[in-house]
PyMOL Python script that loads the backbone (N, CA, C, O; Angstrom):
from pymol import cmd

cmd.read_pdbstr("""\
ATOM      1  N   UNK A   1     -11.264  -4.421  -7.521  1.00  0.00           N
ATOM      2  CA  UNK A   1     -10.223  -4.279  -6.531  1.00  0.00           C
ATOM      3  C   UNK A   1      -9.375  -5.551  -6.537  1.00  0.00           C
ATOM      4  O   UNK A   1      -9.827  -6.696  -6.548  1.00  0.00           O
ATOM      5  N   UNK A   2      -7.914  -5.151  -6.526  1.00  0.00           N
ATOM      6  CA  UNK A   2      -6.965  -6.277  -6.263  1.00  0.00           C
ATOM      7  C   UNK A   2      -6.233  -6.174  -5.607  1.00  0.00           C
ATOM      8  O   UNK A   2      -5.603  -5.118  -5.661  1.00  0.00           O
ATOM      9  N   UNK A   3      -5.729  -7.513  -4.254  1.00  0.00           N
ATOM     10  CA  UNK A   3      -5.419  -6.747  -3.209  1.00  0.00           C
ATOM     11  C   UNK A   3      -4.006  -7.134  -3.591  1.00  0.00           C
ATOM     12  O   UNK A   3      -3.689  -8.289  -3.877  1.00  0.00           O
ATOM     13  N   UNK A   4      -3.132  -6.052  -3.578  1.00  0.00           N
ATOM     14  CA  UNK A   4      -1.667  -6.438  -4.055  1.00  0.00           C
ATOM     15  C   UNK A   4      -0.601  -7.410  -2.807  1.00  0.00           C
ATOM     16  O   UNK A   4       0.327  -8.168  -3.089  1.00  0.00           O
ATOM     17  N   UNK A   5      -1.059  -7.107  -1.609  1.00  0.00           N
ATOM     18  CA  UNK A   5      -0.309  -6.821  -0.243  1.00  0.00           C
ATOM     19  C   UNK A   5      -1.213  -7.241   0.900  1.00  0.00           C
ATOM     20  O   UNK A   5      -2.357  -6.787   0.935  1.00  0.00           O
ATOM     21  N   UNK A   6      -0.793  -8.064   1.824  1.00  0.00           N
ATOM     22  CA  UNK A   6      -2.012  -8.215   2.765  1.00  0.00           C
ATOM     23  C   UNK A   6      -1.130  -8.947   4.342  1.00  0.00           C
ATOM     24  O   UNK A   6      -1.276 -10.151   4.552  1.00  0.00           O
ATOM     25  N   UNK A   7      -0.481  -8.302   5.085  1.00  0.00           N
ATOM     26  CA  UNK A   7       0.479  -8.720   6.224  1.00  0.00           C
ATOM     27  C   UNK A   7      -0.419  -8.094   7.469  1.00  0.00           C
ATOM     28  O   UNK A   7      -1.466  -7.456   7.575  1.00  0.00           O
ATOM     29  N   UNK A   8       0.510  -8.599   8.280  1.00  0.00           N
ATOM     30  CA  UNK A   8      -0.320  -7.866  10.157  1.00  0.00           C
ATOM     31  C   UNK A   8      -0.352  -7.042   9.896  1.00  0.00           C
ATOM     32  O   UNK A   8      -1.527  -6.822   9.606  1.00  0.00           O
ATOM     33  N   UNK A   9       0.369  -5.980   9.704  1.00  0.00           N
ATOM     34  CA  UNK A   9       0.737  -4.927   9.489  1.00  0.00           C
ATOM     35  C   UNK A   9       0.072  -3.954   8.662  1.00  0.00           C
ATOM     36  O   UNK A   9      -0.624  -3.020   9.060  1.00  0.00           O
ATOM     37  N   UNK A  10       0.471  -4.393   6.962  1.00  0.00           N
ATOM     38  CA  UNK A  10      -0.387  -3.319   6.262  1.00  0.00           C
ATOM     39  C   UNK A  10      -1.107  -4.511   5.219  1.00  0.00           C
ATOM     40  O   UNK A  10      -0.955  -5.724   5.071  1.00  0.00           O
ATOM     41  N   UNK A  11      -1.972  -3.457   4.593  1.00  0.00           N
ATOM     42  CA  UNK A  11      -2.765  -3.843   3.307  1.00  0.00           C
ATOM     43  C   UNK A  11      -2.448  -3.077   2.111  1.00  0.00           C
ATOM     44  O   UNK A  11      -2.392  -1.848   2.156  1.00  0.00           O
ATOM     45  N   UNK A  12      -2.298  -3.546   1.352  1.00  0.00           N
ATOM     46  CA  UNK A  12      -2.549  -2.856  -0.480  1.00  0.00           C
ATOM     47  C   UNK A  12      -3.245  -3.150  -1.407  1.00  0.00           C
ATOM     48  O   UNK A  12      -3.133  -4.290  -1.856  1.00  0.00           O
ATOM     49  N   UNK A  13      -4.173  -2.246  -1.992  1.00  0.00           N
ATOM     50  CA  UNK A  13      -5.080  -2.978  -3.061  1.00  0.00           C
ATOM     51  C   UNK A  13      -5.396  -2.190  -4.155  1.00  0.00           C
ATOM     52  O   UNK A  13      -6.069  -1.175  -3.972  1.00  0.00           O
ATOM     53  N   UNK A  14      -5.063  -2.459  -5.133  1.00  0.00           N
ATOM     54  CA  UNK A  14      -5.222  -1.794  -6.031  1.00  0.00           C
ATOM     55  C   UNK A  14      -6.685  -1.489  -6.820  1.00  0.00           C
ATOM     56  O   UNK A  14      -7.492  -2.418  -6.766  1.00  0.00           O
ATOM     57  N   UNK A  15      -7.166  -0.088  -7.661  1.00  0.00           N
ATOM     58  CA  UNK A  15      -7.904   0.001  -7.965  1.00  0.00           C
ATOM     59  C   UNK A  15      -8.276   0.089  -9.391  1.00  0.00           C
ATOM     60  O   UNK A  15      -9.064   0.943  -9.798  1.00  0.00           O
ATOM     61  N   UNK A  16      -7.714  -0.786 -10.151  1.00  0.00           N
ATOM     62  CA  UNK A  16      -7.291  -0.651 -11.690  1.00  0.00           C
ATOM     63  C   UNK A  16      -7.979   0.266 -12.663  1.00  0.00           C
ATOM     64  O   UNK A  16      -7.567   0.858 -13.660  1.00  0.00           O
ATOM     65  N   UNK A  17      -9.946   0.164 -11.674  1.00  0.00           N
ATOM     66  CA  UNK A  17     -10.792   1.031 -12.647  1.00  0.00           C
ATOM     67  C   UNK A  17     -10.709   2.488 -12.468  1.00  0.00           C
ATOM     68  O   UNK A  17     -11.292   3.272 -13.218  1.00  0.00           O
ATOM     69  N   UNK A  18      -9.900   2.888 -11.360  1.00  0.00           N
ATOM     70  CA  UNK A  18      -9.976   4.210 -10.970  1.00  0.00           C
ATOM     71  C   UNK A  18      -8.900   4.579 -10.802  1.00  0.00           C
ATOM     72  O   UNK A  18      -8.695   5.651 -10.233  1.00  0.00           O
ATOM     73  N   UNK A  19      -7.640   3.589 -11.366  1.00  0.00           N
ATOM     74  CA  UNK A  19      -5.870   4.104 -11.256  1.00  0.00           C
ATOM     75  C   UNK A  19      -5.231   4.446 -10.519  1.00  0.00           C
ATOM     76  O   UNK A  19      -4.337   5.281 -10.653  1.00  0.00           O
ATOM     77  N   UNK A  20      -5.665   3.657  -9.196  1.00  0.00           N
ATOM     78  CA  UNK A  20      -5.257   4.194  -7.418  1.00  0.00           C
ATOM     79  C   UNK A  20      -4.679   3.187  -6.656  1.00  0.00           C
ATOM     80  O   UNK A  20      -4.703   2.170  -7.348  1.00  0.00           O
ATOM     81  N   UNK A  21      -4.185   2.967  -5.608  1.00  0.00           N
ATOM     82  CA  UNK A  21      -3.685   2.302  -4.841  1.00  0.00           C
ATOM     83  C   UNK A  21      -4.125   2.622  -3.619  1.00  0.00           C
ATOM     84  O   UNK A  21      -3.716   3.758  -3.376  1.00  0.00           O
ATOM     85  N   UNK A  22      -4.745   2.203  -2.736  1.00  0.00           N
ATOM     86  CA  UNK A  22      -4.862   2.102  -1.240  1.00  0.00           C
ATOM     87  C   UNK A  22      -3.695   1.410  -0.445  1.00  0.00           C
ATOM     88  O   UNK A  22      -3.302   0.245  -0.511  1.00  0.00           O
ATOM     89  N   UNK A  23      -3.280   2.393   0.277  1.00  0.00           N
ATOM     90  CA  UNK A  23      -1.905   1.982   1.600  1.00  0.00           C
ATOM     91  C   UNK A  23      -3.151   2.217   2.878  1.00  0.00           C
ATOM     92  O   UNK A  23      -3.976   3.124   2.985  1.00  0.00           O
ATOM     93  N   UNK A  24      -2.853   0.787   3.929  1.00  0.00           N
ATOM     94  CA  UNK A  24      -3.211   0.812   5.361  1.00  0.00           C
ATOM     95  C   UNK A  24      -2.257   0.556   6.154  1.00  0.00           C
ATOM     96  O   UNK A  24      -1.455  -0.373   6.065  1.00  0.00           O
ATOM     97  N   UNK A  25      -2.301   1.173   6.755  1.00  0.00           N
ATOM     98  CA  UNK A  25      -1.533   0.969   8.099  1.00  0.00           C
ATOM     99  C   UNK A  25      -2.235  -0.307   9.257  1.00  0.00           C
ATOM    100  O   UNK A  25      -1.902   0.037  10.391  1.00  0.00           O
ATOM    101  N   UNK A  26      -2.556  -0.811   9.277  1.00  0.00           N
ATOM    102  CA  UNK A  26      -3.046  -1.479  10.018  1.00  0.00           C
ATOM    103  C   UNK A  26      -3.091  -1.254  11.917  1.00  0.00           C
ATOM    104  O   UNK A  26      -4.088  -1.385  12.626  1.00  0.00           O
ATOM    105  N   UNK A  27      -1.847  -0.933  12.311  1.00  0.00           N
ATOM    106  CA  UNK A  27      -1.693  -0.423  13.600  1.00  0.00           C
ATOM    107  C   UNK A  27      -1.971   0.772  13.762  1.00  0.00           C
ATOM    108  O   UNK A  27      -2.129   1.088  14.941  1.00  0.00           O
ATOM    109  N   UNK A  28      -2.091   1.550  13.034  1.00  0.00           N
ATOM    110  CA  UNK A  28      -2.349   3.111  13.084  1.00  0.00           C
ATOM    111  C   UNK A  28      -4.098   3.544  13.114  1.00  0.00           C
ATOM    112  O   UNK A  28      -4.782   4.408  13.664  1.00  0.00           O
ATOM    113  N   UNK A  29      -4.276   2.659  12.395  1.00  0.00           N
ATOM    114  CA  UNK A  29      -5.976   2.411  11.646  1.00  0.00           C
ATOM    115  C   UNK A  29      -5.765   4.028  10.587  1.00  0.00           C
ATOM    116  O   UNK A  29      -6.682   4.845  10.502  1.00  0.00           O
ATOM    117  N   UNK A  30      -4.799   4.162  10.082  1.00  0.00           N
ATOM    118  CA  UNK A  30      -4.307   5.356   8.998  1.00  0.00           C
ATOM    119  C   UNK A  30      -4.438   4.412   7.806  1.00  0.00           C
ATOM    120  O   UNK A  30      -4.520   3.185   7.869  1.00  0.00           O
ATOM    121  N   UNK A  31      -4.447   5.258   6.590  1.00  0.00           N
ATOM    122  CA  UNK A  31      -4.824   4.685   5.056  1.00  0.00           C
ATOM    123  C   UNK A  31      -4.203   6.141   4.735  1.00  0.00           C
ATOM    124  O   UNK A  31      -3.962   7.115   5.449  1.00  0.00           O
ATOM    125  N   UNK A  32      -4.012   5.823   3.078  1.00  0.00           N
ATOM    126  CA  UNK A  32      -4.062   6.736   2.299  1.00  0.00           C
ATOM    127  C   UNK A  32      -3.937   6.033   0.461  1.00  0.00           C
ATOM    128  O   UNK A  32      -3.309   5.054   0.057  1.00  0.00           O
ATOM    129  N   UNK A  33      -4.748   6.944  -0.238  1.00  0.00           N
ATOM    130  CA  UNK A  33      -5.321   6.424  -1.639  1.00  0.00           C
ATOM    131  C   UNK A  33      -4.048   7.283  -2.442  1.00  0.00           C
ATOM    132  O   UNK A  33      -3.911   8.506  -2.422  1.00  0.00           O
ATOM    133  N   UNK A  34      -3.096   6.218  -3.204  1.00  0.00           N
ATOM    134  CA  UNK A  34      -2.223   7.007  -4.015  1.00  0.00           C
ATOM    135  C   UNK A  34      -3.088   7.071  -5.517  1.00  0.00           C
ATOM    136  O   UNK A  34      -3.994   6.250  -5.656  1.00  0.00           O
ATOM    137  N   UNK A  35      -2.828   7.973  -6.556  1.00  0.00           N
ATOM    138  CA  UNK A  35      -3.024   8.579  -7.790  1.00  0.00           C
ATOM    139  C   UNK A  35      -1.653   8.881  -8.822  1.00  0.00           C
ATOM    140  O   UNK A  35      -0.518   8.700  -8.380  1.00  0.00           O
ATOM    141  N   UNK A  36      -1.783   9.148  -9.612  1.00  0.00           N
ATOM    142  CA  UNK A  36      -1.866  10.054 -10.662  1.00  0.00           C
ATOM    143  C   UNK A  36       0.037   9.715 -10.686  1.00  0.00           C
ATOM    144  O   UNK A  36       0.163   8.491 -10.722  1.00  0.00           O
ATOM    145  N   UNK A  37       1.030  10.204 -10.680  1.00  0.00           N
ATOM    146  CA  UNK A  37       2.579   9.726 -10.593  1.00  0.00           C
ATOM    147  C   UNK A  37       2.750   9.074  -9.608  1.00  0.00           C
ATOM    148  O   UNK A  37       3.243   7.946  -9.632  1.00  0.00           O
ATOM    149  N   UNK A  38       2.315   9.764  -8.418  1.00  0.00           N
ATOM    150  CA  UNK A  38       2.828   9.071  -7.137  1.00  0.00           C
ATOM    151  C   UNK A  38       2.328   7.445  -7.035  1.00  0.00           C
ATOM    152  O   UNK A  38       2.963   6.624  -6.372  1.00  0.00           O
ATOM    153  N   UNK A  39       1.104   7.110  -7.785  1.00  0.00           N
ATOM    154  CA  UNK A  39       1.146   5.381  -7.762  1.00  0.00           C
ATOM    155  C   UNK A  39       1.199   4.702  -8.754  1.00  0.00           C
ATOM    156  O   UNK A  39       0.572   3.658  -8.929  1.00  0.00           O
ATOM    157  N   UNK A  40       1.981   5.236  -9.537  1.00  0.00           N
ATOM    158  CA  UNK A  40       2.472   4.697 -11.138  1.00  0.00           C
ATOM    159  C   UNK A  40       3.749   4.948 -10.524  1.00  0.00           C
ATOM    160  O   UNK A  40       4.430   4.167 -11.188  1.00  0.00           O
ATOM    161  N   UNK A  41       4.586   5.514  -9.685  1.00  0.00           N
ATOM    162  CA  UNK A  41       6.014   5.137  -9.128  1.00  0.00           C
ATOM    163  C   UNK A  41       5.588   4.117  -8.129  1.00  0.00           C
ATOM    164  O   UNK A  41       6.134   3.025  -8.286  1.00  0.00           O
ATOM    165  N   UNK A  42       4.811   4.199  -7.218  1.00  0.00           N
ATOM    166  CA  UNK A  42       4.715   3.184  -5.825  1.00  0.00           C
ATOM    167  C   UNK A  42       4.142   1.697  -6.544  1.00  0.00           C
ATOM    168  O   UNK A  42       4.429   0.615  -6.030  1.00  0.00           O
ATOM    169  N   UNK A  43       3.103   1.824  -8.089  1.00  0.00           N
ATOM    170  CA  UNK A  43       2.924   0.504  -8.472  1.00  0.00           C
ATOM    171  C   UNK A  43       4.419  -0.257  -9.235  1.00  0.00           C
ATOM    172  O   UNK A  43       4.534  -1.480  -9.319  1.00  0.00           O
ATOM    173  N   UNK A  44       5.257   0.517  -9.635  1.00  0.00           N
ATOM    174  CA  UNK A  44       6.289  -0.086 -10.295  1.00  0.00           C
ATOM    175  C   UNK A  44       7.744  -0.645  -8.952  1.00  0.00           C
ATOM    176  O   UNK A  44       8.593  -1.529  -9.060  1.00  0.00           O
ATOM    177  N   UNK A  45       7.541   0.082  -8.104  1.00  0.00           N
ATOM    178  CA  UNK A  45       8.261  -0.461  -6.586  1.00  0.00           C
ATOM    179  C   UNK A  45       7.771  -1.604  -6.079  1.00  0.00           C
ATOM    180  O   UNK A  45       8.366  -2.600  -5.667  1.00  0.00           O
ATOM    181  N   UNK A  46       6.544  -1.343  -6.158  1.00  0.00           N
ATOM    182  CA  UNK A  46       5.791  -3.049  -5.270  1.00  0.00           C
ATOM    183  C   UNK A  46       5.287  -3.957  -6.039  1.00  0.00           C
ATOM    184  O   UNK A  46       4.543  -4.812  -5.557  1.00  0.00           O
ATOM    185  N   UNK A  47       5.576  -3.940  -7.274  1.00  0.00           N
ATOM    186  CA  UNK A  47       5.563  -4.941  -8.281  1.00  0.00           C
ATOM    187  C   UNK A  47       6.964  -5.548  -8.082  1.00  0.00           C
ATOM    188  O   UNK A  47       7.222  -6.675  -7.658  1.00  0.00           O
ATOM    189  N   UNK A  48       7.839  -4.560  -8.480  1.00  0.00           N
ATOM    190  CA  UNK A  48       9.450  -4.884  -8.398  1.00  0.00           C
ATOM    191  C   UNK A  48      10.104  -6.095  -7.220  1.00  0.00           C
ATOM    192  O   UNK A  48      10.663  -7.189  -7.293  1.00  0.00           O
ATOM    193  N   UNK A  49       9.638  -5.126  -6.109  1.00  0.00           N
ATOM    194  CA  UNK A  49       9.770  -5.772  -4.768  1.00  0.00           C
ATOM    195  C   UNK A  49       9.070  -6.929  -4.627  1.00  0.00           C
ATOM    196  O   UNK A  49       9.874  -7.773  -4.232  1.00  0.00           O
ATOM    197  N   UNK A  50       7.967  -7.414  -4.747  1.00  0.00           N
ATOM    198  CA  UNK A  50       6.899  -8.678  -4.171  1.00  0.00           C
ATOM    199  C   UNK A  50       7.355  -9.404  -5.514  1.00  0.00           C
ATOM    200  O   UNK A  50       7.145 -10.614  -5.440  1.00  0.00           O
ATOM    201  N   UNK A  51       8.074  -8.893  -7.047  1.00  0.00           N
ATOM    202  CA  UNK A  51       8.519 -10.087  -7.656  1.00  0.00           C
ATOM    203  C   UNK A  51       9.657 -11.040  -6.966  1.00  0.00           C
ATOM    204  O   UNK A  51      10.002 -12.212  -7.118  1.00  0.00           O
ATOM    205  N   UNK A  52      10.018 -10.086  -6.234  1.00  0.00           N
ATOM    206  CA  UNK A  52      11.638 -11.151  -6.008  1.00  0.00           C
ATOM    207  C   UNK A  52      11.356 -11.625  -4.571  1.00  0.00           C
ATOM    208  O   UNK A  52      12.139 -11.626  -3.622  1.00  0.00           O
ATOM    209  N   UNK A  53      10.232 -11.977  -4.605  1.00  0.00           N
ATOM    210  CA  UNK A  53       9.587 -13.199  -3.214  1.00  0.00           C
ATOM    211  C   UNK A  53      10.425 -12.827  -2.177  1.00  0.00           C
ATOM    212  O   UNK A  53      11.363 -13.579  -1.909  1.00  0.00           O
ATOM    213  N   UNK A  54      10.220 -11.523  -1.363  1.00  0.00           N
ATOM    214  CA  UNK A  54      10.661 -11.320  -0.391  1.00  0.00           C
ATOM    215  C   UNK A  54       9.420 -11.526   0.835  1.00  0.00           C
ATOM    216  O   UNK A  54       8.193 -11.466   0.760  1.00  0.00           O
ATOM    217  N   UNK A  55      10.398 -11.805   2.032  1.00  0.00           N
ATOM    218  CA  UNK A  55       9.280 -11.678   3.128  1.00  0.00           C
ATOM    219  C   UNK A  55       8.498 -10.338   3.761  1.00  0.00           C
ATOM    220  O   UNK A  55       8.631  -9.118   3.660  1.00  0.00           O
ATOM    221  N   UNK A  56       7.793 -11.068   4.325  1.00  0.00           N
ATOM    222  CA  UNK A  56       6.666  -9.502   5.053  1.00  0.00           C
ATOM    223  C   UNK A  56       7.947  -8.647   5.769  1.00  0.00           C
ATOM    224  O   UNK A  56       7.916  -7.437   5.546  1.00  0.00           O
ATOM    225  N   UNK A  57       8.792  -9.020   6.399  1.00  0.00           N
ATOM    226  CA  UNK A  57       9.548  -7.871   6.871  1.00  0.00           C
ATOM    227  C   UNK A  57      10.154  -7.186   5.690  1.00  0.00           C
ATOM    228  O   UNK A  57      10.886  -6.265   6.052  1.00  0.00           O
ATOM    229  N   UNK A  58      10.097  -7.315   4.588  1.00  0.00           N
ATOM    230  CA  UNK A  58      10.823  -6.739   3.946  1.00  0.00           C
ATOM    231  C   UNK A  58       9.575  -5.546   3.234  1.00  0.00           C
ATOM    232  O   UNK A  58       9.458  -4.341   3.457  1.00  0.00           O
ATOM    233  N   UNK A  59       9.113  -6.066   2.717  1.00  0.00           N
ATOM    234  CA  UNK A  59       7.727  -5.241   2.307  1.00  0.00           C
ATOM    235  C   UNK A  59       7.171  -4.374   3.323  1.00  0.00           C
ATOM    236  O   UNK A  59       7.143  -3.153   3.170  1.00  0.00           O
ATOM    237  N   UNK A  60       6.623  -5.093   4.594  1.00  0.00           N
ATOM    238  CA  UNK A  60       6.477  -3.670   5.440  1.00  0.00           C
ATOM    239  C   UNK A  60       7.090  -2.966   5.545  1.00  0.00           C
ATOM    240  O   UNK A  60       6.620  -1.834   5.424  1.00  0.00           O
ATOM    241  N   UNK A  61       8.800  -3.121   5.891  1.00  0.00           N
ATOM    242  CA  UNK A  61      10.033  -2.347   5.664  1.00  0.00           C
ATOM    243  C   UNK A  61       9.627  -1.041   4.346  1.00  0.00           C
ATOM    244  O   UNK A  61       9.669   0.177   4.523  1.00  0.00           O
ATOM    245  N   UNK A  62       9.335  -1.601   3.354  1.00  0.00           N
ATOM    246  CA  UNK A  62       9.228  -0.493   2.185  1.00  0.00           C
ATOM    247  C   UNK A  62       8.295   0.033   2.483  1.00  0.00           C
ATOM    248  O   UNK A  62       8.316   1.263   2.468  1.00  0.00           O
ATOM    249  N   UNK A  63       7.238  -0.575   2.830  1.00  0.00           N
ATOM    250  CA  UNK A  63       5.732   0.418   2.729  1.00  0.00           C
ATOM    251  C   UNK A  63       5.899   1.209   4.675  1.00  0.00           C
ATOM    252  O   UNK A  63       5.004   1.786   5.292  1.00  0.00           O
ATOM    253  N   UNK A  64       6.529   1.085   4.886  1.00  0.00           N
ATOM    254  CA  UNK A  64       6.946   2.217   5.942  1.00  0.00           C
ATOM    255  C   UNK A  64       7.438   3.684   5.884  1.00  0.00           C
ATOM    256  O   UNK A  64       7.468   4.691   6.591  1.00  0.00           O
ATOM    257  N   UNK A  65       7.941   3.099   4.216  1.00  0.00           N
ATOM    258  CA  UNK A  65       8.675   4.369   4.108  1.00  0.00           C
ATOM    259  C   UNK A  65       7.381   5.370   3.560  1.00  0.00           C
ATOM    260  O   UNK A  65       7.512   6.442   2.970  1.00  0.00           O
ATOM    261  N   UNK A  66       6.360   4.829   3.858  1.00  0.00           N
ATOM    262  CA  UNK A  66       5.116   5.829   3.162  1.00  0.00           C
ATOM    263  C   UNK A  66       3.990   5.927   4.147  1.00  0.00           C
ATOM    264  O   UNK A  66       2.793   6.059   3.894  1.00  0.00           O
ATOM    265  N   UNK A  67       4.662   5.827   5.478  1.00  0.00           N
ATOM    266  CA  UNK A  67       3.898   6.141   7.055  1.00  0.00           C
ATOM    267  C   UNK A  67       3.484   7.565   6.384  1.00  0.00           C
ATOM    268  O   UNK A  67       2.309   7.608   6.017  1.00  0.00           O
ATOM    269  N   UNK A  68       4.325   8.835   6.146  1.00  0.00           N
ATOM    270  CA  UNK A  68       3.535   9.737   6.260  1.00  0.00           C
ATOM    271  C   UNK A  68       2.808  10.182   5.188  1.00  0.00           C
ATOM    272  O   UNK A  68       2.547  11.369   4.995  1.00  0.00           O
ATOM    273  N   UNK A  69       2.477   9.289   4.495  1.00  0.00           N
ATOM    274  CA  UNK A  69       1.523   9.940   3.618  1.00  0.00           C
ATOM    275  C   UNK A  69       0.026   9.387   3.981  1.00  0.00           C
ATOM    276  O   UNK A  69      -1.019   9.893   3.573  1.00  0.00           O
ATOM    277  N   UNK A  70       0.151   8.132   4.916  1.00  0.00           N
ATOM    278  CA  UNK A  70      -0.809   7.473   5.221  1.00  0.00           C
ATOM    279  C   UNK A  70      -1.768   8.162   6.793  1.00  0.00           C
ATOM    280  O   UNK A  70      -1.837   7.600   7.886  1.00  0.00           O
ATOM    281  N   UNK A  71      -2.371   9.448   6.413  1.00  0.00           N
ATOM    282  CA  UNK A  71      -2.944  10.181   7.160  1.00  0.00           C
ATOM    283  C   UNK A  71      -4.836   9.928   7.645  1.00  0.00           C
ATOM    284  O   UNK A  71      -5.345  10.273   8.711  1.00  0.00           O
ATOM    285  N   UNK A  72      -5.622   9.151   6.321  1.00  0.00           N
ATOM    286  CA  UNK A  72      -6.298   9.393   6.864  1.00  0.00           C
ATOM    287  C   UNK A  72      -7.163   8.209   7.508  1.00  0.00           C
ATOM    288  O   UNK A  72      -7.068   7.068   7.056  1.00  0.00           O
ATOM    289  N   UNK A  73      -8.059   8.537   8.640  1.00  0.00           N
ATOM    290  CA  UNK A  73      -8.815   7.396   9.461  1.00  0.00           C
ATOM    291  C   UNK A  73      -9.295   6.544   8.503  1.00  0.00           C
ATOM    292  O   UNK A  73      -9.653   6.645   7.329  1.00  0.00           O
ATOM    293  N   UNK A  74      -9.225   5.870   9.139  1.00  0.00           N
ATOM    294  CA  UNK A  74     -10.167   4.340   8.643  1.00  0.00           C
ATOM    295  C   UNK A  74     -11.709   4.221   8.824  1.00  0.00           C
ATOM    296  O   UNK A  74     -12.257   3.680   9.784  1.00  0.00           O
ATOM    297  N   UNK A  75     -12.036   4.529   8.265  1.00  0.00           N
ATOM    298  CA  UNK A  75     -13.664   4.644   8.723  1.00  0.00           C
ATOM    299  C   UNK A  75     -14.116   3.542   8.294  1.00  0.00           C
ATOM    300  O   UNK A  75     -13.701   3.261   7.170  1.00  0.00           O
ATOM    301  N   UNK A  76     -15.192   2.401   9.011  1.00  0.00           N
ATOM    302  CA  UNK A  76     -15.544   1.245   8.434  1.00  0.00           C
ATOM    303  C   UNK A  76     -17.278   1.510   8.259  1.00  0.00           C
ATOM    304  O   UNK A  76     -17.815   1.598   9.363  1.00  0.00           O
ATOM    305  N   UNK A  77     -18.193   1.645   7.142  1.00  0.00           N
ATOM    306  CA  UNK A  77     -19.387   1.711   7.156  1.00  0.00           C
ATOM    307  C   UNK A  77     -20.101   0.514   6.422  1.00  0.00           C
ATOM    308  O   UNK A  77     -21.330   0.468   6.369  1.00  0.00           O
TER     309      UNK A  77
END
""", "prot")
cmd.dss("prot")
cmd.show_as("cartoon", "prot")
cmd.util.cbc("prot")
cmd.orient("prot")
């Protein structure tokens, strides 16, 4: 696991051995695990974006735009 992203707000971490991305919401206590196109487009956006050293408002800004895919609980075990 590598965590791409890590603000008040949200978390991102990538899963290189299993080709996934984890989105948290942090205020929501919502997550959701991207795959298959959808995080081979969202890894080439937040590579793009966090190269050009922007701040956390700007990044949460983007990863907002993926509130609704970020549906499920957070379960901590």
């Amino acid at each position: 696991m590598n965590v791409l992203y890590d603000s008040q707000n949200y978390y991102v971490a990538e899963y290189p051995e299993h080709h996934g991305i984890e989105l948290v919401d942090k205020a929501s206590g919502r997550g959701a695990y991207l795959e298959g196109e959808v995080e081979t487009s969202f890894r080439s956006s937040i590579v793009r974006l966090i190269s050009n050293d922007p701040g956390d408002e700007s990044v949460d800004e983007f990863l907002g735009r993926y509130d609704a895919l970020m549906t499920n609980p957070l379960v901590l075990h």
